[in-house]
N, C-alpha and C positions, 0 to 999 in steps of 0.2 A: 605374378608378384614382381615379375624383376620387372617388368616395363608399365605398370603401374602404381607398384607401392614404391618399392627401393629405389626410387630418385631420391623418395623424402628420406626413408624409412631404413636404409644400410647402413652399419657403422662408418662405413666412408663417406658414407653422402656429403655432400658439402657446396650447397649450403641443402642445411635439412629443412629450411622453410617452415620453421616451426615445431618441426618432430619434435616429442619426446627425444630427449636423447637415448635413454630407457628402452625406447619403443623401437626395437630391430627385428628385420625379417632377413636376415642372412642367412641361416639357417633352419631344416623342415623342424627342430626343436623350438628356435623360437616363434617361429608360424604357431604350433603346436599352444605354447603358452599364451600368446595372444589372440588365439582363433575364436573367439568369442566377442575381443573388440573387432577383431576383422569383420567377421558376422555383422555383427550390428553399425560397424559404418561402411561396410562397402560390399556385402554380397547382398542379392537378390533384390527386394525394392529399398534397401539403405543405400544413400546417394549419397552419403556428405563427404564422403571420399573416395577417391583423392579431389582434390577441387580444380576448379579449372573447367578451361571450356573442352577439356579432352577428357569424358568424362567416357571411364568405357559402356560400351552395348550393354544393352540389359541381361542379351544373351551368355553374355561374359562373365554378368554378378551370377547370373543362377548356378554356371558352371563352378565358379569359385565356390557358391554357397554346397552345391555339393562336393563338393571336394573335400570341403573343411570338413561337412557331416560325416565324409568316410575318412576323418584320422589324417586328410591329406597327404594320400600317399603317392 
């Protein structure tokens, strides 16, 4: 999360490059409530995020994708 998402996606971020401003992952709470958009744009084969040419390993979304399935703990 931190060297993927929360460039864009921390309340400090800055600039958020389009975030949500809404859309914060500071905290395993609000992972927690947005773990379902997380899911579907950027674990296992959802690619649309983060964008950019540093896009992580695939091996990286699965791990993520599990993660989330178990509560993200």
């Amino acid at each position: 999360m931190a060297r993927h998402c929360e460039t864009c996606h921390a309340s400090s971020a800055d600039p958020r490059n389009g975030a949500p401003s809404n859309v914060t992952f500071d905290t395993r709470s609000d992972v927690l409530r947005w773990r379902e958009r997380i899911f579907d744009n950027a674990a296992a084969d959802n690619t649309s995020m983060p964008p950019g040419p540093d896009d992580p390993p695939r091996a990286e979304r699965d791990a993520l994708a599990d993660w989330l399935a178990c509560g993200a703990p």
